[in-house]
KERO-804775 format. One record per residue (C-alpha): x, y, z; residue number from 1. Coordinates in steps of 0.05 Angstrom, whole numbers, always signed. Example, Ala and Ser with C-alpha at 12.3 -4.5 7.8 and 13.67 -1.06 7.14 Angstrom:
<pts>
+246, -90, +156, 1
+273, -21, +143, 2
</pts>
This chain:
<pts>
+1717, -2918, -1334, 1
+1696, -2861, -1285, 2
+1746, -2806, -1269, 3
+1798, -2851, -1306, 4
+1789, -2906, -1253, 5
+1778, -2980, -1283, 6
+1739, -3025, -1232, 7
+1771, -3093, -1245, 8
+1768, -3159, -1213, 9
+1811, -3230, -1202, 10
+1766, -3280, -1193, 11
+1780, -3354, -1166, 12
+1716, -3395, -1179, 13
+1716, -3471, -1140, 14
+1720, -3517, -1194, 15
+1707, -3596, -1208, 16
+1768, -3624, -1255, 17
+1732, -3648, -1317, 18
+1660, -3616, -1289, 19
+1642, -3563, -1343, 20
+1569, -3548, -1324, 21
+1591, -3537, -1258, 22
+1646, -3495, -1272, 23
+1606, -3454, -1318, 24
+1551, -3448, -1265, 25
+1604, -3420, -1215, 26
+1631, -3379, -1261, 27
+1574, -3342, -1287, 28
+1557, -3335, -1210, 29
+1619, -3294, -1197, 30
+1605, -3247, -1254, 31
+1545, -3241, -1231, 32
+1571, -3206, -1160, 33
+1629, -3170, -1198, 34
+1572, -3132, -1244, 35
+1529, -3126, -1191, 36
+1582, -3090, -1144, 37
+1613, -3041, -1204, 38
+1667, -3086, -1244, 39
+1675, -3070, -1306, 40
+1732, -3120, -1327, 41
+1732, -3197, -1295, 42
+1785, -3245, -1310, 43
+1783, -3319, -1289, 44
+1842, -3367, -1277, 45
+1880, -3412, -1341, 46
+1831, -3462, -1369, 47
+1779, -3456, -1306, 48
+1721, -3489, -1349, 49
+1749, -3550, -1354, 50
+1798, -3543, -1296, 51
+1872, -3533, -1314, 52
+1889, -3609, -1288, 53
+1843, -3658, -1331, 54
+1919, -3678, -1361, 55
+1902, -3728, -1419, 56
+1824, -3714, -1420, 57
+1852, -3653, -1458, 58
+1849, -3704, -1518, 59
+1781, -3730, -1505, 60
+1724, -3706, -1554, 61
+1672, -3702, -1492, 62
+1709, -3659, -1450, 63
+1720, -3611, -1518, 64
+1646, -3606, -1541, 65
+1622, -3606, -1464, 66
+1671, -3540, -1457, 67
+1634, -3513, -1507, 68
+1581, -3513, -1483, 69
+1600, -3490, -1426, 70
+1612, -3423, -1470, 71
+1541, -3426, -1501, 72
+1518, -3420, -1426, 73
+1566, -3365, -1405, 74
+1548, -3332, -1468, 75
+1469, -3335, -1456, 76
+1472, -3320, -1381, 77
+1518, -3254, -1394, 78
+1480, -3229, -1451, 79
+1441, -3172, -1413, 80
+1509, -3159, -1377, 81
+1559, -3099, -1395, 82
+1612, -3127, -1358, 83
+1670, -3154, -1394, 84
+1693, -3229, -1379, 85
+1767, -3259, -1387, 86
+1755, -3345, -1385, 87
+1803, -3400, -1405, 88
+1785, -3460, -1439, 89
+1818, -3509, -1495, 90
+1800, -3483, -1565, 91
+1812, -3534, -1620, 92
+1833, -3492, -1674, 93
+1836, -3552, -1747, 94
+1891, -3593, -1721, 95
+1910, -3567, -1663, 96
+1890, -3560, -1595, 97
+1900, -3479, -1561, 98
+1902, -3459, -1492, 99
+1862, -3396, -1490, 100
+1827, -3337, -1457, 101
+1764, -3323, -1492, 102
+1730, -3252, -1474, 103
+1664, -3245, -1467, 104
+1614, -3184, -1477, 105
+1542, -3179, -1476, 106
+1530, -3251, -1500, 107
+1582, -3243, -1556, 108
+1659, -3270, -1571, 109
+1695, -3207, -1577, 110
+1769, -3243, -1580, 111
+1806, -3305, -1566, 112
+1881, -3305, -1538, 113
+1923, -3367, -1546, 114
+1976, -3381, -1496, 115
+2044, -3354, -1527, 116
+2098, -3407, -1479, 117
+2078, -3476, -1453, 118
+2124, -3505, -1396, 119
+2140, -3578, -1411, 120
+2188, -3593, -1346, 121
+2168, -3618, -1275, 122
+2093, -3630, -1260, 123
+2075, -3593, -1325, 124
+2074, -3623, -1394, 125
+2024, -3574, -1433, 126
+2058, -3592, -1499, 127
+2043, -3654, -1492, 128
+1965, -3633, -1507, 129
+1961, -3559, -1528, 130
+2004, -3522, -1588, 131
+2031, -3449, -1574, 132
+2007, -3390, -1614, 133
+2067, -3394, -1649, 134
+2059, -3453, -1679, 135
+2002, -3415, -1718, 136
+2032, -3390, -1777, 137
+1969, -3348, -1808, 138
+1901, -3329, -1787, 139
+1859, -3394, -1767, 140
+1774, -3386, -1775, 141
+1744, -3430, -1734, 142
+1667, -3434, -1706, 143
+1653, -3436, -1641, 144
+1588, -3427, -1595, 145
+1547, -3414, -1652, 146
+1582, -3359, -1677, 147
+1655, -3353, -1726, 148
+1720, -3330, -1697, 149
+1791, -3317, -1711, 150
+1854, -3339, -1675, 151
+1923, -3314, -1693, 152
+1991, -3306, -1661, 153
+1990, -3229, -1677, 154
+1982, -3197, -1613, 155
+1915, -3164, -1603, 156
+1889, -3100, -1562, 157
+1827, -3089, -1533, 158
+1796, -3021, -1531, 159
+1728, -3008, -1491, 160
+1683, -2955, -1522, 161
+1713, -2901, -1467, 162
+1783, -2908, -1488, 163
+1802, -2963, -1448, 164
+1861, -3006, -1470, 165
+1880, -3085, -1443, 166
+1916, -3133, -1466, 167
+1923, -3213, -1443, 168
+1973, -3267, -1433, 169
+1968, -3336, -1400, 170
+2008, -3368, -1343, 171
+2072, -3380, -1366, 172
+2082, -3322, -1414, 173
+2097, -3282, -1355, 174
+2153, -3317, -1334, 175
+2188, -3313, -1410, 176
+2254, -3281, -1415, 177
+2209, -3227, -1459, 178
+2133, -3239, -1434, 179
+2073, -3213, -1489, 180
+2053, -3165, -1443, 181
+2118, -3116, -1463, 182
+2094, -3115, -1533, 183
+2020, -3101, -1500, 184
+2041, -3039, -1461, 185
+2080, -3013, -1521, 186
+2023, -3023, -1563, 187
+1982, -2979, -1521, 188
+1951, -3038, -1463, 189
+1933, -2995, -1397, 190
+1922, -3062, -1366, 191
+1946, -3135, -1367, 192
+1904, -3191, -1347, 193
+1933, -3259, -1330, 194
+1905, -3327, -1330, 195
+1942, -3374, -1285, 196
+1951, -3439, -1258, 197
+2020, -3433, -1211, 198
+2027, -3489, -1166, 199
+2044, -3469, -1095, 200
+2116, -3484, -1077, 201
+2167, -3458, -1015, 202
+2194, -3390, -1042, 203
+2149, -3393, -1104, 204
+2094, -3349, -1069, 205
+2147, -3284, -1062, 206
+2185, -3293, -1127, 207
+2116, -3297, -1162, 208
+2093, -3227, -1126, 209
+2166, -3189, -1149, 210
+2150, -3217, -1219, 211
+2079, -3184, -1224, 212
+2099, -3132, -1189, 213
+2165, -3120, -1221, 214
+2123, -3124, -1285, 215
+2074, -3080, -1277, 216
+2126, -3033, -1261, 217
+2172, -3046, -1323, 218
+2102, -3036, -1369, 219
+2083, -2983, -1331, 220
+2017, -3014, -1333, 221
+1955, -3049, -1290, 222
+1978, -3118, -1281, 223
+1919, -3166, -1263, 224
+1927, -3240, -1239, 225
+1885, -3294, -1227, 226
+1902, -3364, -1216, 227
+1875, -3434, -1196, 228
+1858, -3450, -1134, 229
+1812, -3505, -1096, 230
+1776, -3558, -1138, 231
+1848, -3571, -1180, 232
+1869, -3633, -1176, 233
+1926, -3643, -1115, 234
+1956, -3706, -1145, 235
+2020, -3687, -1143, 236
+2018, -3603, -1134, 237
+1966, -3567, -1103, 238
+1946, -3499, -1126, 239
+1931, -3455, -1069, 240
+1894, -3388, -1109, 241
+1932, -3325, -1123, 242
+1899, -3264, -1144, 243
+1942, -3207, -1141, 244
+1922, -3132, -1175, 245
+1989, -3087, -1190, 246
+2000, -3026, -1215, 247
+2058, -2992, -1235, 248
+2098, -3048, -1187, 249
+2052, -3029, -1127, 250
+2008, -3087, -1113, 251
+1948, -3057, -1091, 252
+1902, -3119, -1078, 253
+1912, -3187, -1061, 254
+1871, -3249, -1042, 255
+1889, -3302, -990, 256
+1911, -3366, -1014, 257
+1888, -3434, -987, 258
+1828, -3424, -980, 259
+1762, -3468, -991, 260
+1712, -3419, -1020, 261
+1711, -3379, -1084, 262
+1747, -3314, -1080, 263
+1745, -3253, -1117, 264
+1791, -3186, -1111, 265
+1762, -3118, -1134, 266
+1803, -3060, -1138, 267
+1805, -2998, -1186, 268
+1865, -2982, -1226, 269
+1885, -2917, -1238, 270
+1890, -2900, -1326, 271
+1893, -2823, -1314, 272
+1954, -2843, -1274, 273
+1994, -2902, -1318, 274
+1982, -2851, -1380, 275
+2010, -2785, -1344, 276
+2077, -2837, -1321, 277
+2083, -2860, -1390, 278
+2081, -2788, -1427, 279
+2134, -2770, -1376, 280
+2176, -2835, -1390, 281
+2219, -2817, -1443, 282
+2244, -2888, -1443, 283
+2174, -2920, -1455, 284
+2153, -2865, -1502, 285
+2218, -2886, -1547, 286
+2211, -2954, -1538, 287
+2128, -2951, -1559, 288
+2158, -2955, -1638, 289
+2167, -3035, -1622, 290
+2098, -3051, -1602, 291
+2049, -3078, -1651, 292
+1984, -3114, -1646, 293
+1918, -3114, -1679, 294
+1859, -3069, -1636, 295
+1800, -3110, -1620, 296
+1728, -3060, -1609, 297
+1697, -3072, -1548, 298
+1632, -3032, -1547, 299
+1626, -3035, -1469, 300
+1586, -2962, -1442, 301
+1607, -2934, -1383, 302
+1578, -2972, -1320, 303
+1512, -2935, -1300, 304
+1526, -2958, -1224, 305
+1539, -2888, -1175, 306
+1614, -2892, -1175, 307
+1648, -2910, -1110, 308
+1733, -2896, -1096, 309
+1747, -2971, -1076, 310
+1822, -2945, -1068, 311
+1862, -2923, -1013, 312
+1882, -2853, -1032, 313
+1948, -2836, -989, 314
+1944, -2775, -952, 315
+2021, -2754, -947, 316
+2052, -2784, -1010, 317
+2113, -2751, -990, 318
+2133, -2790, -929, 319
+2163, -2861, -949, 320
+2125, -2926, -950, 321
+2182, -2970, -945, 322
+2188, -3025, -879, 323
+2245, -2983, -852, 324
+2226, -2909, -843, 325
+2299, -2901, -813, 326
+2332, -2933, -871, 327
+2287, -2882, -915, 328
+2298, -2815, -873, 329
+2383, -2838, -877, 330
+2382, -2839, -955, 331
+2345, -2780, -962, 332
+2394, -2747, -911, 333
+2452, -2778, -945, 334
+2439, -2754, -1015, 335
+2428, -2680, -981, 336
+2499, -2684, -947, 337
+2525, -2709, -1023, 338
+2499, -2656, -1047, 339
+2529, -2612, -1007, 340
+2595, -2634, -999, 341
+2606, -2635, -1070, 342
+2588, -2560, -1062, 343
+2646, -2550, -1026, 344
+2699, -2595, -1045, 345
+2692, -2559, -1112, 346
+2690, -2490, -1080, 347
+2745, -2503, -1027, 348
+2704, -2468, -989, 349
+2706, -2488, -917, 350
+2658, -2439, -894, 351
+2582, -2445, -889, 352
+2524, -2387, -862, 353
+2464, -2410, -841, 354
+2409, -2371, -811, 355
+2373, -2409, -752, 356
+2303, -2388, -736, 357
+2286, -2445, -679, 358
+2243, -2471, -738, 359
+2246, -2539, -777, 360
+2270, -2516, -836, 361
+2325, -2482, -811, 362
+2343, -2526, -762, 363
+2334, -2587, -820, 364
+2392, -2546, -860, 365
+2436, -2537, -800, 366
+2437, -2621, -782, 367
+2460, -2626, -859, 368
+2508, -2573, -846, 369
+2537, -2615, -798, 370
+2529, -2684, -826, 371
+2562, -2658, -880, 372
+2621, -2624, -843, 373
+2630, -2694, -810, 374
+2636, -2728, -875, 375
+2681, -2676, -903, 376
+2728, -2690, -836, 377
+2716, -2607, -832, 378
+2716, -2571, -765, 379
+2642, -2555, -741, 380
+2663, -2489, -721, 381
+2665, -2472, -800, 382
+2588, -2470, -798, 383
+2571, -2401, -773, 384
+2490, -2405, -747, 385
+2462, -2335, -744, 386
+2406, -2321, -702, 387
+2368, -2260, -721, 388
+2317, -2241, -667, 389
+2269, -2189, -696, 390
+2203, -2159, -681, 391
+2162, -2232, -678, 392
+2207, -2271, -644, 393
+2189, -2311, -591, 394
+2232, -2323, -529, 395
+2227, -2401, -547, 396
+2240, -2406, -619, 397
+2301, -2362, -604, 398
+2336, -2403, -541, 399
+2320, -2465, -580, 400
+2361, -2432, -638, 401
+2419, -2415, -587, 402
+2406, -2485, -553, 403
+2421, -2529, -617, 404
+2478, -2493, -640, 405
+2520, -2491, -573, 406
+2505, -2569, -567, 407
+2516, -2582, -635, 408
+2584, -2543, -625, 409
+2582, -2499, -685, 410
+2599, -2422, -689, 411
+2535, -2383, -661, 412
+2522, -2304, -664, 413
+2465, -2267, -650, 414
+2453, -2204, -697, 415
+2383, -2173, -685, 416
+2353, -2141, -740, 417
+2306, -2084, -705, 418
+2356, -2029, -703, 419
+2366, -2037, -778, 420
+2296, -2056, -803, 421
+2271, -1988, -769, 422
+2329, -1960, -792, 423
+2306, -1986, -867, 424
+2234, -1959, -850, 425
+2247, -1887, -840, 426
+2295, -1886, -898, 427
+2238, -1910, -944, 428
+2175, -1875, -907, 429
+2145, -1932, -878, 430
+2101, -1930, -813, 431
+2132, -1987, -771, 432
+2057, -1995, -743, 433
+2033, -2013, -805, 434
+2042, -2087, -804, 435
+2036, -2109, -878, 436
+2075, -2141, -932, 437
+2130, -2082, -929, 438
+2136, -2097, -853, 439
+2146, -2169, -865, 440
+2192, -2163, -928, 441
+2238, -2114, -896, 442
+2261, -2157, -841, 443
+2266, -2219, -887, 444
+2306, -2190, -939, 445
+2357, -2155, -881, 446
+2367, -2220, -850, 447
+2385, -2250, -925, 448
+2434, -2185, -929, 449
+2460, -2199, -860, 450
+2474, -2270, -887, 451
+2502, -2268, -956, 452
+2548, -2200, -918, 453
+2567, -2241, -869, 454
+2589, -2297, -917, 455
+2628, -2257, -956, 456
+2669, -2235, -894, 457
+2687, -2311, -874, 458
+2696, -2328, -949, 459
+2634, -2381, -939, 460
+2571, -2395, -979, 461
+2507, -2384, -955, 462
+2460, -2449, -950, 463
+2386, -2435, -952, 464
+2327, -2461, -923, 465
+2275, -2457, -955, 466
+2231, -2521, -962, 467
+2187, -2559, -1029, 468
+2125, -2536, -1004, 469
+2148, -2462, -994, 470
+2170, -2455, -1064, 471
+2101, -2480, -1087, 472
+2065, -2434, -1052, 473
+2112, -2388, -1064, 474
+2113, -2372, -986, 475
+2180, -2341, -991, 476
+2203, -2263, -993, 477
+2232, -2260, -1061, 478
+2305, -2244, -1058, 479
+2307, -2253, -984, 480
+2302, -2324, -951, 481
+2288, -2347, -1030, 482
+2357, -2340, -1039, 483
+2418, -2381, -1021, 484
+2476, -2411, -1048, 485
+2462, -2477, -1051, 486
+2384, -2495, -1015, 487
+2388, -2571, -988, 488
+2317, -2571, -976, 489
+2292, -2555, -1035, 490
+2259, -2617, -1063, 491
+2249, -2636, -977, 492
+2159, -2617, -967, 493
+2134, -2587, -910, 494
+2110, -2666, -880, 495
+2168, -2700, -894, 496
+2217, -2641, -852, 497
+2184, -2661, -789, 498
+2202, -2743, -798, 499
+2277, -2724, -816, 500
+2291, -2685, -766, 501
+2261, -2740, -710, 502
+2297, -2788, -746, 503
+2362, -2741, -725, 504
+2333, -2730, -659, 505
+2324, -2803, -650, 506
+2386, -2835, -677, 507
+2444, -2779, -688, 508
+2459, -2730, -630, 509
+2466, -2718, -560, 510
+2412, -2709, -507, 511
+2409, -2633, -500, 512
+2406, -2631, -576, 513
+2352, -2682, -575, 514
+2309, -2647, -521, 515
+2313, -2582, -563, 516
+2292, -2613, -636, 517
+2239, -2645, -603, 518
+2214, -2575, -576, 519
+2232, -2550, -641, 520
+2192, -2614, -682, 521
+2127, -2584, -628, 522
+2131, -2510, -649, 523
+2082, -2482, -691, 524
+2109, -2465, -755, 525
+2113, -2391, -774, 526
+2157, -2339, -811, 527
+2148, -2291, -739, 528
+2149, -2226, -776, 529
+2090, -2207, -731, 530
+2089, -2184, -659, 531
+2080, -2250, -607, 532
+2014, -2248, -568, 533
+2004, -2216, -500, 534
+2039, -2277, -471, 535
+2104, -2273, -517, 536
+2066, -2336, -556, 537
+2073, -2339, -638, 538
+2007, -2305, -661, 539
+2029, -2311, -743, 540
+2018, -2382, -756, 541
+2034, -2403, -830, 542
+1980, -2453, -834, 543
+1921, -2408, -813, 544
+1948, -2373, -874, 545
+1959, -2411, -923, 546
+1923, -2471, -904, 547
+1945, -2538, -879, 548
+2011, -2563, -909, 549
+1988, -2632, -912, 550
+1931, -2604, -959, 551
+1979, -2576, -1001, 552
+2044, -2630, -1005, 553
+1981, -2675, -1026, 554
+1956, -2627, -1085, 555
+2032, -2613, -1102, 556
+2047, -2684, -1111, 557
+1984, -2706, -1146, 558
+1983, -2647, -1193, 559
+2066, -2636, -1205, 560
+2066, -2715, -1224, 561
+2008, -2734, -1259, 562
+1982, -2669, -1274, 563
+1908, -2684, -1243, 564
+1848, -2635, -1257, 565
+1823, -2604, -1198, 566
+1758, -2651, -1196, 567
+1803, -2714, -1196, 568
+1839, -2680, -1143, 569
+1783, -2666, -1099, 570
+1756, -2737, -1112, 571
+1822, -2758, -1094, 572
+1820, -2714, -1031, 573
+1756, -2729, -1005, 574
+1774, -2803, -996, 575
+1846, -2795, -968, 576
+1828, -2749, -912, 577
+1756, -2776, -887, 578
+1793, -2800, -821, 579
+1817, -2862, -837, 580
+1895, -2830, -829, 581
+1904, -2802, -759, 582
+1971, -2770, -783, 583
+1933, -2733, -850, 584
+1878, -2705, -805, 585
+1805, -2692, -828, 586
+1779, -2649, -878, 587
+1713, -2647, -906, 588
+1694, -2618, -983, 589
+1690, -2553, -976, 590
+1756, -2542, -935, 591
+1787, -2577, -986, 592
+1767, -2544, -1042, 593
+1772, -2475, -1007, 594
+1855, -2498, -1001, 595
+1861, -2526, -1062, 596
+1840, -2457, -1097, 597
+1897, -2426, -1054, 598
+1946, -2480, -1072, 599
+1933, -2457, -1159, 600
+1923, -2381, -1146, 601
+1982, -2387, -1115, 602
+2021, -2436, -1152, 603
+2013, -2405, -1220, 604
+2026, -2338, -1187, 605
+2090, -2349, -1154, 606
+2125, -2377, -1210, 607
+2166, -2319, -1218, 608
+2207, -2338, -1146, 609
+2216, -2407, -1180, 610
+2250, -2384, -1241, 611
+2302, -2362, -1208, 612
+2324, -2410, -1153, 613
+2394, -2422, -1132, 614
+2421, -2494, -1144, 615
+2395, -2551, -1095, 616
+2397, -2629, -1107, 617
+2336, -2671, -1115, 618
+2325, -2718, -1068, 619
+2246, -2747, -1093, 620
+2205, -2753, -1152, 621
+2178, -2684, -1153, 622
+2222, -2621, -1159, 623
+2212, -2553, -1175, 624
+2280, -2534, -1197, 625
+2274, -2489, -1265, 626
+2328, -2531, -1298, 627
+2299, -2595, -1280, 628
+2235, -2622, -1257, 629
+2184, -2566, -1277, 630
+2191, -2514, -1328, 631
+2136, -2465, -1323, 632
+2132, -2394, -1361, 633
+2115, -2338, -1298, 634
+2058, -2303, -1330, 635
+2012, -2371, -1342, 636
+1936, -2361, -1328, 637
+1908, -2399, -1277, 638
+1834, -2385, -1300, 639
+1814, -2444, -1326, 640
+1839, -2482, -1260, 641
+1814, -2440, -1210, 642
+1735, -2437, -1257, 643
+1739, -2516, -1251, 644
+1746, -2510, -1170, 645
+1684, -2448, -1171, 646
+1638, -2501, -1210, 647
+1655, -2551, -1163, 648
+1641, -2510, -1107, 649
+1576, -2494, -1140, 650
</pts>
């Protein structure tokens, strides 16, 4: 394990029913590859040295001793080899005959699994030739390739010399009303592998990816699949070669089926990332009393190979991954409005003040205004948008403002803030050249005064804002637009605003509206507390300083979920924006980690603002609320953080 990633593999070998020698050869040769490419854990499909289909030749003495072989071989060839190799084969354990997965190390035995469930209905009758490890009633020694064993029905555990923890079950055991592999993740498995042999039916294919993947997600674990393909026998089924990686009920690698040569999938599963899901899952964590099983050492060292990121890393974990971004940016809408309108129905209040900038956050908060008004059967007029022109505003975020609330048909007023900002200034001595944090401050917190005022005077609530990524940063004047009433975009980042309010533009309103959140979806985003350019352009743009928001959504997400280290992060980083994203941009190491030291100076520091945010609803996994999500205390150090990121640099 590197940087808590496990390099595993499904492998499909092309197998001769009843050919052990060959099978072993083929075998060995894909282990072979795997070690030679990085995999650190191989598992092979159900049975694959003998074939799963030799039937009655299960009972034949030749085919036993020439599988075993088969195992002296594998054991010989792999003896120099640190990889770690899952194979199934019959195991005759005294008077009865096991169907099990037999891991291999360094030319040694390190455990034997015996199939828990055996089907006995259609095309397969394994009872009729193997017994179930639960017809084992104590701990069988048996001998086998040259060296003594033990099989039992107890549940067993592998741990790797780096901490690494898997766990197997065969085929059918899957499929079980309560599979082995719950017990496995309870007991502590970070990975389950899987040896198959699932005939290829109409439907089967899809039900048999929502079971792995439904799996892996209900173990929170590494799920890891491998199944027969060419060579079985097609006299009656044909087995078409499924090997399918999951984790955490994402499958993340798959192999084609059907096809004629051996196959193998690779992919790296992420045990830094099941762990930090499981500590969170108060659920698992209760359930984790139930799960027994022995621990089996296996004294695997760390592959010496230079590590290579085999995974996609997703640039903007924020926006949703589902087929139907529409169907996505509605829900997330919807639970907004719900939010809302609960607000209100329990206030009576039928009243709401918004301030619109001509920005996307503001102009997100006024479309749930309204959506929410429409649900509510409320007149739109109730939502009273305030446009407060000050000493950065531009002549286009400001019509667009006045645009989208005239189309939208809600109450509009203009109240600029410059007569009472400089007002503000003499009163407290402050040179109205001097453009610093005072300059900027003053005119936020008057246009939150003008607000809440103003709300008071049409007995209405003031509804903020402010976005996700803005309370992380902490890019927010603190009791000015930090506070609100009740925020709707609090737990909405910076990268998903932009797709919601398309989605509106696209689907929800009328042309002029849609022609102005276009413009508005185009502007640079800024606070404008600073003077426009010569030619009346925005000059303060937020991302020149603070750094790119799709930087920091992806350290927010990655660090608020799983709690990542900054050198997993930057690992993490590195591969999700090297180009391959058109959407996430470019950005090579030393921009990142120049952000990233922004994102935790910042971060830690602004928890204060955080501590004290007005009520919001949650609309994805990560929050920041104080009574929810993330509960922080304001004067944390951020030393040891921000010294990781300066050695890295270094």
């Amino acid at each position: 394990m590197k940087h808590g990633y496990v390099t595993v593999a499904a492998a499909i070998p092309r197998v001769k029913v009843a050919e052990t020698e060959y099978n072993a050869g083929e075998i060995f040769a894909m282990i072979s590859d795997a070690e030679d490419k990085g995999v650190e854990i191989i598992v092979f499909p159900e049975l694959c040295i003998t074939g799963y289909t030799c039937q009655d030749l299960f009972r034949s003495d030749v085919l036993l001793s020439k599988s075993e072989e088969a195992l002296i071989s594998l054991l010989s060839s792999t003896r120099k080899m640190d990889i770690i190799s899952i194979v199934g084969m019959p195991v005759a354990v005294d008077g009865m005959l096991l169907n099990c997965a037999v891991v291999l190390h360094k030319g040694c035995i390190i455990g034997i699994v015996p199939k828990t469930y055996l089907p006995n209905y259609s095309e397969f009758y394994e009872k009729r030739w193997f017994a179930s490890a639960q017809d084992l009633s104590d701990d069988r020694q048996l001998y086998i390739a040259g060296s003594p064993a033990v099989v039992s029905s107890r549940p067993k555990v592998f741990t790797t010399i780096d901490g690494v923890k898997f766990g197997i079950e065969i085929c059918e055991d899957v499929w079980a009303p309560v599979p082995p592999s719950n017990n496995l993740a309870l007991a502590g498995a970070d990975i389950v592998f899987n040896l198959s042999a699932s005939d290829e039916l109409i439907g089967k294919h899809a039900y048999l990816r929502s079971l792995i993947s439904q799996q892996s997600a209900r173990t929170i674990s590494g799920y890891v699949y491998s199944s027969c393909g060419f060579g079985e026998s097609t006299q009656d089924v044909v087995y078409g070669g499924n090997a399918i990686i999951a984790e955490n009920g994402n499958i993340i690698a798959e192999a084609k089926r059907f096809l004629l040569e051996p196959q193998m999938e690779i992919q790296q599963i992420d045990i830094y990332r099941i762990r930090a899901e499981r500590r969170s899952n108060t659920t698992f964590i209760n359930a984790q009393r139930h799960g027994v099983a022995d621990t089996v050492e296996c004294k695997a060292t760390t592959n010496e190979k230079d590590f290579n990121l085999l995974r996609y890393i997703e640039p903007l974990p924020f926006i949703p991954k589902t087929d139907d971004m529409a169907a996505s940016c509605e829900e997330i809408l919807n639970i907004q409005v719900s939010g809302l309108a609960k607000r209100l129905h329990h206030t009576g209040c039928k009243n709401v003040v918004v301030g619109i900038s001509g920005g996307l956050d503001s102009t997100l908060a006024l479309l749930v205004c309204v959506r929410t008004f429409d649900y509510l059967s409320l007149d739109r007029r109730g939502i009273h948008g305030i446009t407060m022109p000050g000493f950065g505003t531009t002549d286009r975020t400001h019509d667009n403002a006045v645009s989208l609330m005239e189309s939208l048909g809600v109450t509009s007023l203009e109240i600029s803030i410059a007569k009472s900002v400089t007002q503000h200034f003499e009163d407290i001595g402050h040179d109205i050249s001097i453009h610093n944090v005072t300059y900027e401050n003053g005119q936020a917190r008057e246009r939150t005064q003008i607000l809440m005022d103003y709300a008071n005077k049409v007995n209405g609530m003031v509804i903020g804002t402010g976005d996700l990524s803005e309370l992380a940063l902490g890019w927010a004047t603190y009791n000015g637009d930090h506070m609100s009433m009740y925020g709707v975009n609090a737990s909405i980042p910076k990268t998903l605003i932009r797709h919601l309010v398309s989605y509106v533009a696209s689907n929800d309103v009328d042309e002029k509206s849609r022609n102005t959140l276009l413009d508005i979806i185009d502007t640079p985003i800024s606070p404008e507390l600073i003077p426009a350019d010569e030619n009346g352009n925005i000059k303060q743009k937020t991302e020149d300083l603070v750094g790119p928001y799709v930087l920091h959504d992806f350290f927010l997400y990655n660090y608020l979920r799983f709690g990542f280290s900054p050198s997993r992060l930057l690992l993490m980083a590195e591969k999700a924006f090297n180009g391959s994203n058109p959407d996430a941009g470019t950005f090579d190491r030393d921009t990142i980690l120049h952000w990233m030291h922004t994102f935790f100076r910042r971060f830690f520091a602004q928890q204060f603002k955080r501590s004290c945010l007005p009520d919001g609803p949650k609309v994805g996994s990560v929050s920041l609320s104080p009574r929810g999500d993330w509960r922080m205390p304001s004067d944390a150090c951020a030393n040891m953080w921000l010294e990781e990121i300066e050695r890295l640099k270094d």
